[in-house]
C-alpha positions, -999 to +999 in steps of 0.1 A: -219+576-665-211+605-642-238+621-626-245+661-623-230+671-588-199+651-595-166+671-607-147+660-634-111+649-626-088+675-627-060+676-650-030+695-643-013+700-676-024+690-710-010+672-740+011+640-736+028+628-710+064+621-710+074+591-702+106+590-683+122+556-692+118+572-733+138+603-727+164+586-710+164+559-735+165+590-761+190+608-743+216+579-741+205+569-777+218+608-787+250+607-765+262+576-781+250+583-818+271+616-815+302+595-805+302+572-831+290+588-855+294+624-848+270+655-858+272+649-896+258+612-899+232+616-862+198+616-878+164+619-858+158+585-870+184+570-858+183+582-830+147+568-824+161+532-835+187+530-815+165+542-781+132+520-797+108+551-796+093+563-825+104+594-845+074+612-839+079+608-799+113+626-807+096+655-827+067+659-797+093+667-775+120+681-794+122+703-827+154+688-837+185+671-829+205+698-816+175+705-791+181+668-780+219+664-778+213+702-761+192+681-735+222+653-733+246+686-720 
């Protein structure tokens, strides 16, 4: 338990934190997608199983998958 005259840490930013390794793995994930199977058939899903993150990671950092491959450029 923290006692009065202590100051809670300080944070800098909220909400989460990005994990690096996941928005390469994403990134990479979208690059190839688009190359195989071009705009028409890459799917936020598919992305996510191809870079092992879930969908919802995707969505918390981008709104869709042209903000992503727009990240890739």
């Amino acid at each position: 338990m923290r006692r009065r005259d202590e100051t809670p840490a300080v944070r800098t930013r909220s909400g989460p934190r990005r994990s690096e390794a996941a928005r390469i793995a994403v990134l990479r994930a979208a690059d190839d997608l688009l190359a195989d199977v071009g705009y028409r058939g890459l799917t936020v899903g598919a992305i996510a199983d191809r870079a092992g993150v879930a969908k919802q990671t995707i969505y918390r950092w981008w709104h869709s998958k042209a903000a992503v491959l727009l990240d890739v450029l």
